[in-house]
N, C-alpha and C positions, 0 to 999 in steps of 0.2 A: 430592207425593202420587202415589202407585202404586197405583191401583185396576184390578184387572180386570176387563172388561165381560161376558166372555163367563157363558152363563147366568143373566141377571141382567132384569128384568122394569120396565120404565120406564113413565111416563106422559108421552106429551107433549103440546104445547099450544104454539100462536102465537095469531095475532087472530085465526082463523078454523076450525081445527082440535084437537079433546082426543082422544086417541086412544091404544092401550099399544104399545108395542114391545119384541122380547124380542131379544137380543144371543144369538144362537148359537155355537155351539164355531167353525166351521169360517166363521165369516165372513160369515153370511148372516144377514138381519134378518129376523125375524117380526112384520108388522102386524096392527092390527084400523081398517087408516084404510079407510072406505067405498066411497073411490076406487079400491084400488089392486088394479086386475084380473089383474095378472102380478106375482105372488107371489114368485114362484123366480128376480127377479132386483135386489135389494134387498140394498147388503152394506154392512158396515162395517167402518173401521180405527181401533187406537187405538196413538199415539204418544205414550208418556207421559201429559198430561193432557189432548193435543190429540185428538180425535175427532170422524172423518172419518163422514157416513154419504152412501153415493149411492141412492138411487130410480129406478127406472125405467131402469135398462141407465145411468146417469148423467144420465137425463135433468133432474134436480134433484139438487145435493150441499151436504147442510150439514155443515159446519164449527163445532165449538164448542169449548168449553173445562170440563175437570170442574172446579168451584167447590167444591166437596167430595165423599164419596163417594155422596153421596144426589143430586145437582145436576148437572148440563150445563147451560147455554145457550150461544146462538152466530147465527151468522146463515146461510141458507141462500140461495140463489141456482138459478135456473133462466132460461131464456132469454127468459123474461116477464116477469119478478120477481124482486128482492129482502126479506125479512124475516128478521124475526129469531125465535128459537125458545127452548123450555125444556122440561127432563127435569129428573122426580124419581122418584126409584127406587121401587121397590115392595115389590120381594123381590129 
């Protein structure tokens, strides 16, 4: 499967967190998480089906797998913690 991410409008959700995210042209992610007070440095890659997102200059990077073109999940990791995560598209 070969989905492109850019432009494309998600919801995601782990045990703690629902919130949207939008995949931008140029590599930058656009949130609506409550926390995230530095905006402008939030980016993502995608390799195939493998798709990379970092928060915070890297300070948290999840890691997933697209399960279909509607679907991600994956697990994320930061220096406090590990969980796991899930994206369903939107538009």
């Amino acid at each position: 499967m070969n989905f492109a991410l850019q432009e494309t409008l998600w919801t995601y959700s782990d045990s703690d967190w629902t919130y949207q995210v939008r995949f931008e042209k140029n590599g930058m992610l656009v949130t609506s998480h409550p926390n995230d007070t530095s905006k402008d440095n939030d980016t993502w890659e995608q390799h195939g089906e493998e798709v990379i997102l970092k928060f915070n200059d890297g300070f948290s990077t999840y890691t997933g797998k697209m399960i279909s073109s509607n679907v991600i999940e994956g697990t994320a990791k930061s220096k406090y913690a590990t969980w796991k995560w899930r994206m369903e598209r939107i538009e």
